[in-house]
C-alpha positions as CSV (number, residue, x, y, z in Angstrom):
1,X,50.4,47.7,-17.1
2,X,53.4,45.3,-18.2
3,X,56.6,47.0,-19.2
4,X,59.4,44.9,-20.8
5,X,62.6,46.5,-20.3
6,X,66.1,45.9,-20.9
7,X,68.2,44.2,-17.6
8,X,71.2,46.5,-17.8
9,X,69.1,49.6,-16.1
10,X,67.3,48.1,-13.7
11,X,69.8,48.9,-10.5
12,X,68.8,52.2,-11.3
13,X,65.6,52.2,-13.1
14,X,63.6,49.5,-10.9
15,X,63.4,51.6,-7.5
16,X,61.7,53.9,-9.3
17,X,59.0,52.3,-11.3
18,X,55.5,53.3,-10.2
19,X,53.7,50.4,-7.9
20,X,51.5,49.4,-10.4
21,X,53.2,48.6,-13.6
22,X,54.5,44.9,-13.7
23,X,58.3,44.7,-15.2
24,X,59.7,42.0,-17.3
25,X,63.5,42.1,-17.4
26,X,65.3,41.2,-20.7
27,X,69.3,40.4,-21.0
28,X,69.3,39.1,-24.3
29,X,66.9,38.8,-27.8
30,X,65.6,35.1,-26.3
31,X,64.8,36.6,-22.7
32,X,63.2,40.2,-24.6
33,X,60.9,38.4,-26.7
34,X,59.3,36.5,-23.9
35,X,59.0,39.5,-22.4
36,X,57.5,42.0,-24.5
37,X,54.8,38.8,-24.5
38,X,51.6,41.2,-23.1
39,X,53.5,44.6,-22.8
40,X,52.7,47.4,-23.4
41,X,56.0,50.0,-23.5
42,X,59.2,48.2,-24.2
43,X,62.2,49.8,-23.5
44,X,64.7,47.9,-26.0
45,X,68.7,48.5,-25.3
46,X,70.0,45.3,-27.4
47,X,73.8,45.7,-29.4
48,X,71.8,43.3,-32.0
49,X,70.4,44.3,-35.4
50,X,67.0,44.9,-37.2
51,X,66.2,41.6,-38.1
52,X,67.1,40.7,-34.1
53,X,64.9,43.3,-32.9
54,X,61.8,42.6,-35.8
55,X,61.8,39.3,-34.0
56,X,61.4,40.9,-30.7
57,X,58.4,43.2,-31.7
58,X,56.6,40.5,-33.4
59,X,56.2,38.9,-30.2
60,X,55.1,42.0,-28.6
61,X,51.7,42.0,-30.1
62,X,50.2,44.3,-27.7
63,X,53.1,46.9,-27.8
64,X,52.7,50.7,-28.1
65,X,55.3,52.7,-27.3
66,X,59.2,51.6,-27.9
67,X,61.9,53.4,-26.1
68,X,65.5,53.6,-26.9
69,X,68.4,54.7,-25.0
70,X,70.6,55.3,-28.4
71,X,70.4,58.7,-30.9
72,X,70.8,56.7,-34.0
73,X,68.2,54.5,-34.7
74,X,70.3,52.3,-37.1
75,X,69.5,49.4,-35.4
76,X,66.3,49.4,-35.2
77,X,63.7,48.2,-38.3
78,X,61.8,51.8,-39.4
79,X,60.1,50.6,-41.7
80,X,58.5,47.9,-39.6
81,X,57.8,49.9,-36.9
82,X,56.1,52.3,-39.1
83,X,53.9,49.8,-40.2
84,X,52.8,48.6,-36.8
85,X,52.1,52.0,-35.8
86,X,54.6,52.2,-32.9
87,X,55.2,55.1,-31.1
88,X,59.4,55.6,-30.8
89,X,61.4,57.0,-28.5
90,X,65.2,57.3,-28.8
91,X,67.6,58.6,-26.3
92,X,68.8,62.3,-28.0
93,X,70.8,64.1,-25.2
94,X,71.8,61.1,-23.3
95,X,74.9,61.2,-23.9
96,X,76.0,64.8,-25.2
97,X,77.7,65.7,-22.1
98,X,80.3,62.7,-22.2
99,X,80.6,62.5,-26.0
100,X,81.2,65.9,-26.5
101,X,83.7,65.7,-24.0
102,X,85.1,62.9,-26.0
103,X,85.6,65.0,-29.1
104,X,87.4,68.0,-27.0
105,X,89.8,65.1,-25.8
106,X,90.2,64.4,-29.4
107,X,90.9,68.0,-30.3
108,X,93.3,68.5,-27.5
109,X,94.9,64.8,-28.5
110,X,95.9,65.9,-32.2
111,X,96.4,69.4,-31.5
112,X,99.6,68.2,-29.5
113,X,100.3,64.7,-30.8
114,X,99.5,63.3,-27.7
115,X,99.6,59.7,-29.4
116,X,102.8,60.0,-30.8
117,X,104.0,61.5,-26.9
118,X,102.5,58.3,-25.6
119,X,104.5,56.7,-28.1
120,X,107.7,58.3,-26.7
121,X,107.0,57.1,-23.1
122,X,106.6,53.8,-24.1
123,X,109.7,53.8,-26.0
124,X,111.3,55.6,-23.1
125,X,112.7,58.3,-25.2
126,X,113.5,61.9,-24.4
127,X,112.6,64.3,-27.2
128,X,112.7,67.8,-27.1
129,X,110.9,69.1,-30.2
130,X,107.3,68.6,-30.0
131,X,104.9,66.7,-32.0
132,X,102.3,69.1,-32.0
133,X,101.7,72.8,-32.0
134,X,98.1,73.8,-32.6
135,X,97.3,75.9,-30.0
136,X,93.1,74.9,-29.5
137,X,92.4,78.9,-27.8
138,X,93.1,80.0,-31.6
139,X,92.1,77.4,-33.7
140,X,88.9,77.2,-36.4
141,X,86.8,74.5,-36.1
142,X,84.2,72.8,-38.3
143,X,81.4,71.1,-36.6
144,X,79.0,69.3,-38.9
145,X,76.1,68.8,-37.0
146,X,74.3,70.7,-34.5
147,X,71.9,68.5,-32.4
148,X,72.4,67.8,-28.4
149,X,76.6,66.6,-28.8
150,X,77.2,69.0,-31.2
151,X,75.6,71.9,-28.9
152,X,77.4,71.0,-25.8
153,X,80.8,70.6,-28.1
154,X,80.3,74.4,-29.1
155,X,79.7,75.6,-25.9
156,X,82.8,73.3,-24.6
157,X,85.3,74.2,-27.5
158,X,84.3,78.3,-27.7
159,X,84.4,78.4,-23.7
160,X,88.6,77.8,-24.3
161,X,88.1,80.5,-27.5
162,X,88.3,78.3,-30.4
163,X,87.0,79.8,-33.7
164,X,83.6,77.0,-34.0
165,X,81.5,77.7,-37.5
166,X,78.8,74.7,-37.3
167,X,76.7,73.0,-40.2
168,X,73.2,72.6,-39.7
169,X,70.1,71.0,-41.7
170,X,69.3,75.0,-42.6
171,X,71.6,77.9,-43.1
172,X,71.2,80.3,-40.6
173,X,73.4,83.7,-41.6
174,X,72.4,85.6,-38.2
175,X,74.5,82.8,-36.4
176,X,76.7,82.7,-39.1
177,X,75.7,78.7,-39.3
178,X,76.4,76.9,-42.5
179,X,73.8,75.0,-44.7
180,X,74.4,71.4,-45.7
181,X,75.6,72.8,-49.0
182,X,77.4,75.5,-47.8
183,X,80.8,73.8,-45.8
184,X,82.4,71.8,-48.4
185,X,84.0,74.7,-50.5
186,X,85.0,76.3,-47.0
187,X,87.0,73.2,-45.5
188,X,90.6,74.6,-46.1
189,X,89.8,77.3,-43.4
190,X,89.9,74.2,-40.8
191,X,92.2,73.2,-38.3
192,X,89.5,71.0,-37.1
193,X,86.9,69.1,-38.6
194,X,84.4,67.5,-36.2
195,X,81.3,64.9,-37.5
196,X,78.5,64.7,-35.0
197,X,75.8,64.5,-37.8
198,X,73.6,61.3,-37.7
199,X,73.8,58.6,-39.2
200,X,71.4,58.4,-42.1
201,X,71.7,57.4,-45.8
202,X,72.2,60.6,-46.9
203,X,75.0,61.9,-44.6
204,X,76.8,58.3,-46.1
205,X,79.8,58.9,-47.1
206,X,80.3,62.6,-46.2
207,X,83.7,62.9,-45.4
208,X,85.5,61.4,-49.3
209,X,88.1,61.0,-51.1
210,X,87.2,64.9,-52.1
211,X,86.8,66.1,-48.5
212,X,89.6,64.8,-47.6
213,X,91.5,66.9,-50.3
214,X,90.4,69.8,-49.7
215,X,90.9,70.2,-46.1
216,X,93.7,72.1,-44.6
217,X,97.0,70.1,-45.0
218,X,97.3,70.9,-41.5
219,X,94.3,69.7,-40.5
220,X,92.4,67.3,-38.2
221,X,89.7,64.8,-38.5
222,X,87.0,64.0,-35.9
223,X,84.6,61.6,-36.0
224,X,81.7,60.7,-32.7
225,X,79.0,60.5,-35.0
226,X,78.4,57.2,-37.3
227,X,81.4,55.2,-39.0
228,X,79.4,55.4,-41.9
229,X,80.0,59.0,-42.2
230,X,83.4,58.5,-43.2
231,X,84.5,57.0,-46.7
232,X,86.9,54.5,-45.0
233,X,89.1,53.4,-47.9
234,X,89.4,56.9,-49.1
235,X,90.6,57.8,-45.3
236,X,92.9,55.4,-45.3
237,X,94.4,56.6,-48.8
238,X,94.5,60.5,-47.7
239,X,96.3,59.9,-44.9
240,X,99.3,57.6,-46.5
241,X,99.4,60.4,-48.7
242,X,99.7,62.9,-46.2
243,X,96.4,64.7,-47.5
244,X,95.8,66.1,-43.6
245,X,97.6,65.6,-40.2
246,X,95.8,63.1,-38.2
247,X,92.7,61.9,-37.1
248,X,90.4,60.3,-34.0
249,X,87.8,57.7,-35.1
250,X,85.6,56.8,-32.4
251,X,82.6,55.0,-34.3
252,X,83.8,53.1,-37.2
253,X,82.2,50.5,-39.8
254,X,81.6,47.8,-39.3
255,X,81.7,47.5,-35.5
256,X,84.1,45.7,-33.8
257,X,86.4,46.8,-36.3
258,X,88.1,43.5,-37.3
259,X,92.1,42.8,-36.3
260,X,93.4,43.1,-39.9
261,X,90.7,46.3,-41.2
262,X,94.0,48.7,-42.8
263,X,92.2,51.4,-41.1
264,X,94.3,50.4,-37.4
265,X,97.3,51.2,-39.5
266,X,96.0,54.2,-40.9
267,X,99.1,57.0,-40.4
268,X,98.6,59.6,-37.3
269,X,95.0,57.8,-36.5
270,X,93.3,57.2,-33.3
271,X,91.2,54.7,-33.3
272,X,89.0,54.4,-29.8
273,X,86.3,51.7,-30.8
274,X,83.0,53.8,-29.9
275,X,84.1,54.6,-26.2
276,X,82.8,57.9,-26.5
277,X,78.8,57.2,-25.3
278,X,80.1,54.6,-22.6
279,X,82.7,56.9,-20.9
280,X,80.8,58.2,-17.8
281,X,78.8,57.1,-14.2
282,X,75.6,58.6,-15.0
283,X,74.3,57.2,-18.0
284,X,71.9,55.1,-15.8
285,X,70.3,57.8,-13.9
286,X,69.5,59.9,-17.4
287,X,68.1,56.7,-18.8
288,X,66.3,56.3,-15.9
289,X,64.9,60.0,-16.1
290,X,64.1,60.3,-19.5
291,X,62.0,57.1,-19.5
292,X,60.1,57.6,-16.6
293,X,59.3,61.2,-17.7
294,X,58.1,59.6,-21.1
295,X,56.3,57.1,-19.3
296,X,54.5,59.2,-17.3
297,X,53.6,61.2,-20.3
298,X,52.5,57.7,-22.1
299,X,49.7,56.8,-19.2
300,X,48.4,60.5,-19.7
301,X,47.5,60.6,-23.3
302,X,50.5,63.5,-23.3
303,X,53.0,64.0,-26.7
304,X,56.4,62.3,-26.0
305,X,59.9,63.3,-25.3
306,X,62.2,63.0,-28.1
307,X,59.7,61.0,-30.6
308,X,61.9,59.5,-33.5
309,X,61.1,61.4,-36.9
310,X,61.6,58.4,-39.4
311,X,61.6,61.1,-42.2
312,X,65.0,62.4,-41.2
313,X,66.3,59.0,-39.7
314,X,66.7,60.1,-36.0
């Protein structure tokens, strides 16, 4: 059985492989579409886009199963993949552990102006009033979405006492969780505001010019899902006008964000260019484990780990 699979794993994928398979390594779209050339399973870890990647699965005529190491599947062609008939795989969980960990930075970061105190060093100034006050033990959050990151940053945030009230795809009043129509009239309860829904067409956009508004003057903005999430230009007006108190961008759109995009200059924003995924040692090994579990589970005829439902984009 041929695999094609992305070069950037093997250190920590290729010891592993089972004796039998054959394994084509890919670095690039040019190297991954020769290939997937006879393979059966591909797993496809590209930063390219869906016309990129069509490419690659039309020379992968004999392909089954494609695996992913992302949650979004933004970069992949659905509706292409549908047609074929290909079983996908993405990589939910992955990265919860060091993402989530991201957004707590984040919370600790605004809740005491650590940018602006960063600022002050550089500057080599002695201040004595501080630039923040939020005390995270005592503080109400908003999460808005409620899948593997958003999990572990409940369990993270409400392990130091915060107040977390999450958003889900369904109500659930025995948890107290809010439906997806259920948060907006609630957001000026919110010292924190946290986005770790998916990326799909109809979470676009989320986060407006009304959103924006209506949270808590005092308030702070999170974002580790999808730049899309996020009404840019209307971010960037809301927080010149002082609409809410700062903010930590992680994914924004598009991606790089270029030099002279006005949201750099956006007031009391950090802006950390999708670090959030990439900031830990283990990614490999997890990769590694969830693949090789699914692959295992491919050669036996048995259902797959995290199978992509193209219905609800993720």
């Amino acid at each position: 059985m041929k695999l094609a699979l992305s070069a950037f794993w093997r250190p920590a994928l290729e010891p592993r492989l089972p004796g039998d398979v054959e394994a084509a390594w890919f670095h690039d779209v040019d190297s991954a579409m020769e290939a997937v050339k006879g393979a059966k399973a591909a797993e496809l870890d590209l930063l390219c886009g869906p016309d990129a990647f069509t490419r690659i699965l039309e020379a992968g005529q004999n392909l089954e199963w494609i695996a992913c190491c992302f949650a979004g599947i933004d970069r992949y062609p659905a509706e292409y993949i549908q047609q074929r008939g290909l079983i996908f795989t993405n990589g939910a969980g992955v990265t919860a552990v060091p993402v989530a960990e991201w957004a707590v930075m984040g919370v600790y970061a605004l809740a005491k102006g650590f940018a602006d105190v960063v600022r002050m060093h550089d500057r080599r100034e002695w201040r004595e009033i501080p630039y923040g006050t939020v005390e995270v033990s005592s503080s109400k959050v908003l999460l808005i979405g409620y899948g593997h990151i958003g999990k572990e940053i409940a369990r993270q945030l409400r392990g130091v006492g915060a107040d977390v009230t999450i958003v889900r795809s369904r109500a659930d009043h025995m948890t107290g969780a809010l439906g997806p129509d259920d948060w907006r009239p609630r957001l000026a309860e919110f010292d924190f505001v946290i986005l770790a829904a998916p990326g799909t067409e109809e979470n676009r956009g989320m986060i407006g010019a009304d959103e924006l508004r209506a949270m808590k003057k005092g308030g702070h903005l999170i974002n580790i899902g999808r730049g899309s999430l996020v009404d840019q230009q209307a971010f960037v007006a809301a927080m010149a006008a002082g609409e809410i108190t700062g903010a930590l961008l992680d994914p924004t759109e598009p991606e790089p964000l270029p030099p002279g995009d006005p949201l750099w200059t956006a007031e009391h924003t950090i802006i950390t260019s999708h670090l959030s995924g990439r900031s830990q040692t283990s990614m490999p090994d997890r990769v590694s484990d969830l693949f090789l579990d699914n692959l295992t589970r491919f050669r036996e005829g048995d259902a797959l780990v995290n199978l992509v439902d193209f219905g609800r984009g993720y």
